[in-house]
N, CA and C atoms as a LAMMPS dump frame, in Angstrom:
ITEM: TIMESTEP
0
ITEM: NUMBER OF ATOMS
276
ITEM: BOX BOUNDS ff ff ff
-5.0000000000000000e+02 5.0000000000000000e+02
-5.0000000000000000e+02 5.0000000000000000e+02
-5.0000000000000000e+02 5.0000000000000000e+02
ITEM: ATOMS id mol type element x y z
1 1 1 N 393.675 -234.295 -387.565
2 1 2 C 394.311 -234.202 -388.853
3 1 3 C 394.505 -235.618 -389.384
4 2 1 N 393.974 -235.976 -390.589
5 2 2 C 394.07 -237.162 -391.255
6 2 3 C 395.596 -237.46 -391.419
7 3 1 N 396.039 -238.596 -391.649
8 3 2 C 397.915 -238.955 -392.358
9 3 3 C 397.823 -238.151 -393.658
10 4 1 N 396.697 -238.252 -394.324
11 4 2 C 397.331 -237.765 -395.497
12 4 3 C 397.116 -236.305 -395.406
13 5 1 N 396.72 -235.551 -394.194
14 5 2 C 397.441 -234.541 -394.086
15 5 3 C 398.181 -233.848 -393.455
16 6 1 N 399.215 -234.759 -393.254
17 6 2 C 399.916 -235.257 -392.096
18 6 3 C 401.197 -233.87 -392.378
19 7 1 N 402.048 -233.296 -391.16
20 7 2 C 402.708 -231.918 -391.388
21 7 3 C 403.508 -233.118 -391.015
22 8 1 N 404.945 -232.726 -391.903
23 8 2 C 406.496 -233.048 -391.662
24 8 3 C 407.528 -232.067 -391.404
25 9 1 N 408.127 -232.054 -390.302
26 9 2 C 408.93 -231.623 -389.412
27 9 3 C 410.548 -232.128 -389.661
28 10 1 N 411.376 -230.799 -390.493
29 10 2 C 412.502 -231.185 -390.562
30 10 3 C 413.448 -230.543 -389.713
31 11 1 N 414.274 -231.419 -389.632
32 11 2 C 415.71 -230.863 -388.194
33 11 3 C 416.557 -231.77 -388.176
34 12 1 N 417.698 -231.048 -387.756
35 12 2 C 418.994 -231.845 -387.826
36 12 3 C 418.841 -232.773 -386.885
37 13 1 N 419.678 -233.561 -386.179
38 13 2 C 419.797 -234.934 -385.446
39 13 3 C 420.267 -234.778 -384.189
40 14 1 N 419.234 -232.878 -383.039
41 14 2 C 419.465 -232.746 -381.964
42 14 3 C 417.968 -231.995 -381.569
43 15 1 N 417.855 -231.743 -380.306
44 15 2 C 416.244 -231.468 -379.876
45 15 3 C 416.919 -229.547 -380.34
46 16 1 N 417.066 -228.933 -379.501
47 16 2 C 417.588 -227.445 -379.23
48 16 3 C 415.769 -227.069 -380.017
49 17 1 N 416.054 -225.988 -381.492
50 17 2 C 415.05 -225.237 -381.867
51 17 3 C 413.862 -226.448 -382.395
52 18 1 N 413.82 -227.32 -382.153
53 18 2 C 412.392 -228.432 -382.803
54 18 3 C 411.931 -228.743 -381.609
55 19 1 N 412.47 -228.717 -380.753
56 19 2 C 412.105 -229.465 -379.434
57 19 3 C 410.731 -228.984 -378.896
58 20 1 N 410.603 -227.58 -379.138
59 20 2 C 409.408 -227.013 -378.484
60 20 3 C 408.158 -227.37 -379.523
61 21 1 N 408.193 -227.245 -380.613
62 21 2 C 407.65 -227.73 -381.721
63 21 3 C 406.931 -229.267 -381.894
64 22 1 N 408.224 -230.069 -381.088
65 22 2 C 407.727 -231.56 -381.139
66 22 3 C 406.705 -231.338 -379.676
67 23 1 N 407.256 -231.034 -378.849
68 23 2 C 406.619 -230.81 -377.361
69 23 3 C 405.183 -230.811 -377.992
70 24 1 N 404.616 -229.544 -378.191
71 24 2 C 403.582 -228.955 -378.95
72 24 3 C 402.536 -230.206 -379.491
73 25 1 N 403.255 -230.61 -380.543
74 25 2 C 402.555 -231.949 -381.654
75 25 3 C 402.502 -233.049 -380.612
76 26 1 N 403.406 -233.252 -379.861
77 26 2 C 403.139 -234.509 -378.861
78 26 3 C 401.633 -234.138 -377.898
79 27 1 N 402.036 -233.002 -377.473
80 27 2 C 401.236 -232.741 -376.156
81 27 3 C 399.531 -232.491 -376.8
82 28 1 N 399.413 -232.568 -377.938
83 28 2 C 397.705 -232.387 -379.133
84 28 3 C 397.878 -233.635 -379.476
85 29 1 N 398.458 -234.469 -379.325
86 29 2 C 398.229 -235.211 -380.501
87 29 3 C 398.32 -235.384 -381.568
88 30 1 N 398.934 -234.803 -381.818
89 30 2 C 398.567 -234.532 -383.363
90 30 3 C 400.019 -235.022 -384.181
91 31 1 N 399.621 -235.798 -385.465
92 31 2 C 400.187 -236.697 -386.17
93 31 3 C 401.413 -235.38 -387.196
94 32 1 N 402.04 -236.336 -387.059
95 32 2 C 403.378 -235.944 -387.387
96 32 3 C 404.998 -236.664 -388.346
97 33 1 N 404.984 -235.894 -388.907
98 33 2 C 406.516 -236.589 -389.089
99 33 3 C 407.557 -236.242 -388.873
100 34 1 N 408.553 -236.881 -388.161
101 34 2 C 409.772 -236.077 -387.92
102 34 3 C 410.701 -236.511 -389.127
103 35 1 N 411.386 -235.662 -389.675
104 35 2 C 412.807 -235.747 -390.545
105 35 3 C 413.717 -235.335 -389.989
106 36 1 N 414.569 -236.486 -389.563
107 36 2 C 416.007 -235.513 -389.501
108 36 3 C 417.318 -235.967 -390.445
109 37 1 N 417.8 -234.83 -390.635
110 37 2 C 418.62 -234.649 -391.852
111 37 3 C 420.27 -234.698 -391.225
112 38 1 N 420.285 -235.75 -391.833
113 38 2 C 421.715 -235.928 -391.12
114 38 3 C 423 -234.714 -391.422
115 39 1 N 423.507 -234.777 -390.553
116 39 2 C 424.835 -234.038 -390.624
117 39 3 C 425.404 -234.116 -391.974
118 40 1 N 426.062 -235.274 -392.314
119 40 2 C 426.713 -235.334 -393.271
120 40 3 C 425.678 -235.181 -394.346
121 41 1 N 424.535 -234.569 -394.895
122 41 2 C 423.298 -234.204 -395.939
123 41 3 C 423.459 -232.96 -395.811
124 42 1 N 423.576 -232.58 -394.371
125 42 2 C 422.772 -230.697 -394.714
126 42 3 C 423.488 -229.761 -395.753
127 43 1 N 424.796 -230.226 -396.056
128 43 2 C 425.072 -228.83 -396.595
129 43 3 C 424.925 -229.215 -398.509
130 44 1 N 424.21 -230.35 -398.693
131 44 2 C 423.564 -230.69 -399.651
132 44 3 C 422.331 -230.189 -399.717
133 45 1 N 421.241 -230.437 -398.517
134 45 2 C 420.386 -229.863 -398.415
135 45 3 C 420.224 -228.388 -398.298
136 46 1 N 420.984 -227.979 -397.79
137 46 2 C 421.171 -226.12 -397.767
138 46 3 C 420.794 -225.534 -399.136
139 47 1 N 420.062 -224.148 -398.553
140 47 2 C 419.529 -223.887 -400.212
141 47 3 C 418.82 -224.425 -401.275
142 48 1 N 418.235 -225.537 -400.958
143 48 2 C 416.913 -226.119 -401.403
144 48 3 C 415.86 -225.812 -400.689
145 49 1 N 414.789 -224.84 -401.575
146 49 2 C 413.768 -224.413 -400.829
147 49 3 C 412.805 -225.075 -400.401
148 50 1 N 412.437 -225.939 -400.948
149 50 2 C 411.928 -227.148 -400.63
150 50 3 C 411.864 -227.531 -399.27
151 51 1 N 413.145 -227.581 -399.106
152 51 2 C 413.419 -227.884 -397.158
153 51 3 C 413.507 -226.547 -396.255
154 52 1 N 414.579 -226.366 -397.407
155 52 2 C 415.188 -225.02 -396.201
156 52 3 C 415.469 -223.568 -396.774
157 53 1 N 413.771 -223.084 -396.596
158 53 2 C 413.921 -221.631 -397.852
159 53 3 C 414.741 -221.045 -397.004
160 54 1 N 415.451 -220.924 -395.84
161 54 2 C 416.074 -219.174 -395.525
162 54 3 C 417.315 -220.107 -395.357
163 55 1 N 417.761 -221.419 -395.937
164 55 2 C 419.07 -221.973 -395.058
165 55 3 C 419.092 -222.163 -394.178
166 56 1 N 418.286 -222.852 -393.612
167 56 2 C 418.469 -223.019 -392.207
168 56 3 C 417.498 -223.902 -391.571
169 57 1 N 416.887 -224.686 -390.605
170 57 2 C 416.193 -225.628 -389.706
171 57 3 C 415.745 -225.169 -388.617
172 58 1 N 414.991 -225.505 -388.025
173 58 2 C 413.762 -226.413 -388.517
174 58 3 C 412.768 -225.735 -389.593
175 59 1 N 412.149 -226.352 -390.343
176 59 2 C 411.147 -226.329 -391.411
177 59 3 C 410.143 -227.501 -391.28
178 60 1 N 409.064 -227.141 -391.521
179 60 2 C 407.909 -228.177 -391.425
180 60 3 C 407.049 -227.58 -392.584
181 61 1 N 406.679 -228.901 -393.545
182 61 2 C 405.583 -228.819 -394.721
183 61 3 C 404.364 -229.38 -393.979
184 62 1 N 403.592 -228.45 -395.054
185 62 2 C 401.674 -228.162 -394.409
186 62 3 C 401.031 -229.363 -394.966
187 63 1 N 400.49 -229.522 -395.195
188 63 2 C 399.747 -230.612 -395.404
189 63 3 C 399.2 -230.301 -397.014
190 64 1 N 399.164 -228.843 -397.7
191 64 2 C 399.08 -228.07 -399.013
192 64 3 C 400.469 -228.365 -399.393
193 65 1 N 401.21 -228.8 -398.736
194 65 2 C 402.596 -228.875 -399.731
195 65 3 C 403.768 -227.252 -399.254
196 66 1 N 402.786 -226.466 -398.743
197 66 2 C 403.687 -225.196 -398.367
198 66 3 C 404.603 -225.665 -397.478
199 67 1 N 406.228 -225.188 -397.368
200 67 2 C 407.294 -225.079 -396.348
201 67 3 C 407.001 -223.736 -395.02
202 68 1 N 406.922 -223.662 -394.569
203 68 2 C 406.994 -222.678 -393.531
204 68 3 C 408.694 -222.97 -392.688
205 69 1 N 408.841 -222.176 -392.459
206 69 2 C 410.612 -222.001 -391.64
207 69 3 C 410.208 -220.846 -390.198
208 70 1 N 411.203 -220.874 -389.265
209 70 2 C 411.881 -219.925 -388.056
210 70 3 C 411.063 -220.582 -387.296
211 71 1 N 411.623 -220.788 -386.11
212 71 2 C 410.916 -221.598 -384.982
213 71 3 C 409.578 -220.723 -384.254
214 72 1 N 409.348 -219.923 -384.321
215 72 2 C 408.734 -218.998 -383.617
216 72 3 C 407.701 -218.836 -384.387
217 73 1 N 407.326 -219.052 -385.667
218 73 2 C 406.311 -218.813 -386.396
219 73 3 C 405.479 -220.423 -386.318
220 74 1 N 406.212 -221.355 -386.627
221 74 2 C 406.11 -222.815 -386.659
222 74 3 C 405.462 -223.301 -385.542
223 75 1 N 405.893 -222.498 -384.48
224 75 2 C 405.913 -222.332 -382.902
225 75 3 C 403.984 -222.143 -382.712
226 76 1 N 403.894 -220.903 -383.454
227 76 2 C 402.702 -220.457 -383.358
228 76 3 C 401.888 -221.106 -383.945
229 77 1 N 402.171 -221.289 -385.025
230 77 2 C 401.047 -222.405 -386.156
231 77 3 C 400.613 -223.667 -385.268
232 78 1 N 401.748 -224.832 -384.923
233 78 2 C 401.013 -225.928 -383.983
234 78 3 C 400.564 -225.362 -383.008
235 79 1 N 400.526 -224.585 -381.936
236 79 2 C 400.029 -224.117 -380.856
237 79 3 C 398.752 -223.858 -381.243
238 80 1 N 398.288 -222.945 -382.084
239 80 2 C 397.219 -222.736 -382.885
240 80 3 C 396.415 -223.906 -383.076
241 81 1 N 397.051 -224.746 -384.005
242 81 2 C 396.267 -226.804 -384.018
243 81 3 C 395.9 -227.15 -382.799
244 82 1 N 396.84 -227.065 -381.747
245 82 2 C 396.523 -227.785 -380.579
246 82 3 C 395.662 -227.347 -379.828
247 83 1 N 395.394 -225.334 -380.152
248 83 2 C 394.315 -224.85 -379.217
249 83 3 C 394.727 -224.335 -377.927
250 84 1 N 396.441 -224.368 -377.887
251 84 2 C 396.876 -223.608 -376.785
252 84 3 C 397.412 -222.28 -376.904
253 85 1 N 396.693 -221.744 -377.662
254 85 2 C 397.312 -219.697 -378.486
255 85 3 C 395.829 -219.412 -378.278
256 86 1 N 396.235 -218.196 -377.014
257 86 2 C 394.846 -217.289 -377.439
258 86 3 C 394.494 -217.032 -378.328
259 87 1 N 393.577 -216.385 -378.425
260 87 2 C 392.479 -216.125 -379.566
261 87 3 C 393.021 -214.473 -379.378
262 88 1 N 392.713 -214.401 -378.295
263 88 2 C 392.742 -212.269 -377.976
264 88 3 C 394.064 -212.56 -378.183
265 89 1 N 394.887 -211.153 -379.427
266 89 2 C 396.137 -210.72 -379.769
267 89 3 C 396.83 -210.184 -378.567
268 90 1 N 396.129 -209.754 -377.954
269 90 2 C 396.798 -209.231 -376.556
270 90 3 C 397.157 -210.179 -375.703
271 91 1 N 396.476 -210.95 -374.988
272 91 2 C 396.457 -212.344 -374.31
273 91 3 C 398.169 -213.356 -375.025
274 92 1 N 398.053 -212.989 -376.306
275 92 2 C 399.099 -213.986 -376.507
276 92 3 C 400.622 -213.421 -376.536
């Protein structure tokens, strides 16, 4: 993945739900940005879809500009990049 289409990774200022996510992007390679949104921001940031369509963290933008949100979907998408998600629906 080129920088300029580089996915940014937002989360507050602790590992817990990003952690597996960063794991993921570390363990491919694959270029990244981390944001973290400080404590004293989020409840500014809350409800800007932009960051955080359901209210809430982690969120990571695509490289199209789309937000994607819930760790488990986000989860799947880099796994997918990196080539560690089966292919067979069953398998995964």
């Amino acid at each position: 993945m080129q920088s300029d289409q580089q996915l940014t990774l937002y989360y507050l200022p602790f590992r817990a739900r990003a952690e597996a996510i960063r794991m993921i992007l570390e363990y491919a390679g694959i270029l990244y940005q981390d944001v973290t949104v400080p404590m004293k921001d989020w409840r500014g940031i809350k409800g800007h879809t932009e960051i955080a369509p359901f209210d809430q963290l982690p969120s990571m933008r695509l490289p199209s500009g789309e937000i994607i949100a819930e760790t488990g979907a986000i989860v799947r998408l880099v796994a997918k990049l990196a080539r560690i998600y089966p292919e067979d629906p069953f398998a995964a």
